[in-house]
Structure formats: C-alpha cells, structure tokens
C-alpha positions as CSV (number, residue, x, y, z in Angstrom):
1,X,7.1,14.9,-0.9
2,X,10.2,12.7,0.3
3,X,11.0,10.3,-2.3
4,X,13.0,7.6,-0.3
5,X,14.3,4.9,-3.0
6,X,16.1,1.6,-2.3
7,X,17.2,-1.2,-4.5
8,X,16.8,-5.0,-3.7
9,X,19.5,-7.1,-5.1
10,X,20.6,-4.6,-7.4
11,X,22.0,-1.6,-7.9
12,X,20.2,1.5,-9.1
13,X,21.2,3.5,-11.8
14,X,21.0,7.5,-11.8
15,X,18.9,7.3,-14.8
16,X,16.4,4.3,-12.8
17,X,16.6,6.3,-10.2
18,X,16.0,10.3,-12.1
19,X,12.9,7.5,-13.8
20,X,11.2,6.9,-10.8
21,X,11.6,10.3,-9.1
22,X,10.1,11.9,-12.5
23,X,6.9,9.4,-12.8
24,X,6.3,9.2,-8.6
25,X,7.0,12.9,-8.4
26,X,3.8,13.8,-10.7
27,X,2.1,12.4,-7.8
28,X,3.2,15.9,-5.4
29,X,0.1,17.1,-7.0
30,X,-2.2,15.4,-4.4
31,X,0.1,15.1,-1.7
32,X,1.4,17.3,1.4
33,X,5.2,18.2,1.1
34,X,5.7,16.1,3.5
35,X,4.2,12.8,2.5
36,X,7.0,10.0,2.7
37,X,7.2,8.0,-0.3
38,X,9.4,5.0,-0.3
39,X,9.9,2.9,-3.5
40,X,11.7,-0.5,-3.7
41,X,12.8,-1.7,-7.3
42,X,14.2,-5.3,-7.0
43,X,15.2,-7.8,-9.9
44,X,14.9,-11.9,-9.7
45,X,16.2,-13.4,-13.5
46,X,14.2,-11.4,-15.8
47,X,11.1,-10.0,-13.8
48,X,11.7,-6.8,-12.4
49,X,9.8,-5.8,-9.3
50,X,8.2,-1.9,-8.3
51,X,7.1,-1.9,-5.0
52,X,5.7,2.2,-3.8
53,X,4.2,2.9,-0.4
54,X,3.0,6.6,0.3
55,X,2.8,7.4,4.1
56,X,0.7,10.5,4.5
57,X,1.2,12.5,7.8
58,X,-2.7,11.9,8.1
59,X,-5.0,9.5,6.7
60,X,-4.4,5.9,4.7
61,X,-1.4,4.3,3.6
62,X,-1.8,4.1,-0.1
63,X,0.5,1.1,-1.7
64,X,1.2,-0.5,-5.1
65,X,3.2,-3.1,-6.8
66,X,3.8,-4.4,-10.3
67,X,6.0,-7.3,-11.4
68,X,7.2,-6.5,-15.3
69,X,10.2,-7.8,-17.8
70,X,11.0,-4.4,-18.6
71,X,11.4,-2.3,-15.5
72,X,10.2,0.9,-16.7
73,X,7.1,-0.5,-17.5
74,X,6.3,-1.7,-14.3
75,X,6.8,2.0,-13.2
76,X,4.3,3.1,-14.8
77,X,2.1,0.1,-14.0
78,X,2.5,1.1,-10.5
79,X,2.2,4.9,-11.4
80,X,-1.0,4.4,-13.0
81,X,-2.0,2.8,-10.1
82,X,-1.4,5.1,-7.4
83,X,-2.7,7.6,-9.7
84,X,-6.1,5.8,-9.3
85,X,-6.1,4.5,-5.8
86,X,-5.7,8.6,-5.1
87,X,-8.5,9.5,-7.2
88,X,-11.0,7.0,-5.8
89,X,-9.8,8.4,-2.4
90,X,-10.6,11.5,-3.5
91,X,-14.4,10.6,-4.6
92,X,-14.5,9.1,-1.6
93,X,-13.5,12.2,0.6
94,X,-15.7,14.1,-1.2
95,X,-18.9,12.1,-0.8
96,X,-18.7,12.4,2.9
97,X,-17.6,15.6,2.8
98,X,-14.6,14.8,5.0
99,X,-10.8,16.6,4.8
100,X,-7.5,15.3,4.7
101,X,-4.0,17.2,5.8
102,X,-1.8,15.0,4.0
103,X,-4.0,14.3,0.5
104,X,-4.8,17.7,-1.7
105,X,-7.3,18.0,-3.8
106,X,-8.1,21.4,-4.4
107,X,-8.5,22.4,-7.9
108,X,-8.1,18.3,-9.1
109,X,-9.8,18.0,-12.5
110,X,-10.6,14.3,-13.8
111,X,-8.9,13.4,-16.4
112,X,-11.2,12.7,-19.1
113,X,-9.6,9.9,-20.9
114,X,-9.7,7.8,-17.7
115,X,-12.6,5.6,-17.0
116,X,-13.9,5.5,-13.7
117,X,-17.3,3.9,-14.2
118,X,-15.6,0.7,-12.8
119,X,-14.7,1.9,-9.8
120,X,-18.1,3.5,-8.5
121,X,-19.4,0.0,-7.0
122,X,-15.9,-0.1,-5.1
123,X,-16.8,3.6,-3.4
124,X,-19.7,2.0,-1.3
125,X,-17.8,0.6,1.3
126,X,-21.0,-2.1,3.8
127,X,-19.0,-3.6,6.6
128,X,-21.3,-6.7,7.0
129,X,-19.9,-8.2,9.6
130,X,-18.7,-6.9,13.1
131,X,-16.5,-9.6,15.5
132,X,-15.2,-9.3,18.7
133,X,-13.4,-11.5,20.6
134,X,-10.8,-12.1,23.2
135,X,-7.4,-12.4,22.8
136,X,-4.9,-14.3,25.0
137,X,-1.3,-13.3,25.0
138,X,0.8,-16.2,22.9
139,X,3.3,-16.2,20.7
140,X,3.7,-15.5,17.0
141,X,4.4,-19.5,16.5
142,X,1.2,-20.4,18.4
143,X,-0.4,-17.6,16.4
144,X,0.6,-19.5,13.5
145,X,-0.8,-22.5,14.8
146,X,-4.1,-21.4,15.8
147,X,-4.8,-19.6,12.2
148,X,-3.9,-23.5,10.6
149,X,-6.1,-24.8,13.1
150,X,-9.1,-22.2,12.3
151,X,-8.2,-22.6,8.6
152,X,-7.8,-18.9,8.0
153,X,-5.6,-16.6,6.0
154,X,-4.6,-14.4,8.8
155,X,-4.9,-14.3,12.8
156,X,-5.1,-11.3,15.2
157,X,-3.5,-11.9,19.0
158,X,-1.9,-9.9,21.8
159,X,1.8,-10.9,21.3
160,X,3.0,-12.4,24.6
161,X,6.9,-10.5,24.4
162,X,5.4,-6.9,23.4
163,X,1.9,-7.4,25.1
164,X,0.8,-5.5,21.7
165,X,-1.8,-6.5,19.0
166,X,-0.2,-8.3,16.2
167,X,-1.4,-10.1,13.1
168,X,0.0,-12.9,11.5
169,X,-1.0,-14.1,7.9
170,X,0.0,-16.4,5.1
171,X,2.0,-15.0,2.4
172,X,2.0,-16.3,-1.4
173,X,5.1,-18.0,-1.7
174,X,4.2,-20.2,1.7
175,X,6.0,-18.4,4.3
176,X,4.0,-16.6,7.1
177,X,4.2,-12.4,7.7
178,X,3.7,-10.6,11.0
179,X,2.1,-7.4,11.2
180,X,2.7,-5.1,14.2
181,X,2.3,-1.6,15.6
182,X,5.5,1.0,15.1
C-alpha cells in the first residue's frame, strides 16, 4: 500500500505524519500492495481536518473525512471509518459471490466488539429509478445554470471544450464542484 500524505496549510510533523502511516497502515490487511492511499490533514483555527481516499487498482474508490479539535482523534474517526466502509464491502462481495484484485479478504475474521446489525439494511442496494436522457455539449457555467434552473443538487452534461461527460454539483459552503473523467 502507497501511503501518499500531504498537508493543507500546515506543516506536518514526523510524529503526525509516523501517526497516520501507523493507524492507515492497519488497513494493508484488506488491500493489494499496490492500493494508492492518499491522506490530506489540513487545519483552519482550531478544527483540524482528515481527509483519506483509497484508490484500488480494481473496484470502488473508498473515502472518508472527519473534522476534530484534536487531530489525532479525527484519525481515528476516519480510521474507524474506513475500517467499516471495507467490511461492508466485504459482506457485500461475499453475498454475490463476486472477487476483487485490489480488496483482500481472505482469512478476514469480524471483529466481535463491532456492531454490524446497523449496517445490514445499507447491504441491499434497489436502484428504483433508471433515467436517460440527452445531453447537449455546453459549458460548465451553463451547466451551472441549468442545475439552478431544474433546482437540483448536481447536473450531468457533455462538456463543450473536452467533449467529455462532466458533472457539476453544489458544494456546502456555496461554491459549485466539477467532476470529470482522468
């Protein structure tokens, strides 16, 4: 597993960084050697931000973020998450009988003292809803537009400069994102 870690206005201690690498490296257990991990630690006042995103050679992108005062906490917030986003992959893979490259889970024992009860509802997956449409080459500003128009969250359209499908969406603090193929 490659462990990539970068700091967002800040600057990242051996020991933040020998942290991270010890609690996200626990994680090699279910993933391929070479699984990219990148982590971003940033720091606004006193709220300290973990941001992890695991890119398997094969299958989903797994992510997870937590926002703490202290920011070794919020490590193992996000830690703890991962752990459990894996694991429900893992119940998922193995009700459909289905393989993975970049996820092991050979030999995986569930830990006992974790409750997974919860999550059993969130393993049926009922798409209820299939849409097609067509989409006209414009840019990401008319994009924009036509998402305010159709009062949604987010809006797929072939982007007129790259003649690629892109996806723009509303972000919490009131900005927009863009989403588009590597």
């Amino acid at each position: 597993m490659n462990i990539i870690i970068s700091g967002k206005q800040m600057e990242l201690t051996d020991g933040i960084k020998g942290a991270i690498e010890e609690k996200i490296g626990r994680l090699d257990y279910y993933l391929h050697p070479e699984t990219e991990v990148k982590v971003t630690v940033s720091a606004k006042k006193a709220r300290q931000k973990v941001e992890v995103t695991i890119i398997p050679i094969s299958g989903p992108i797994v992510r997870a973020e937590d926002i703490e005062e202290n920011l070794y906490a919020a490590i193992d917030v996000v830690y703890d998450k991962l752990n459990k986003q894996l694991r429900r992959y893992k119940n998922r893979l193995q009700d459909r009988h289905q393989d993975s490259e970049s996820i092991r889970f050979q030999g995986v024992e569930l830990n006992e003292d974790i409750d997974f009860d919860d999550d059993e509802d969130d393993l049926n997956i009922v798409i209820e809803r299939h849409k097609k449409f067509d989409m006209k080459p414009m840019s990401a500003e008319e994009a924009v537009l036509q998402m305010e128009l159709i009062e949604h969250d987010f809006y797929m359209f072939r982007n007129i400069d790259t003649d690629e499908v892109s996806i723009v969406y509303k972000r919490r603090n009131g900005g927009y994102g863009i989403i588009e193929h590597e």
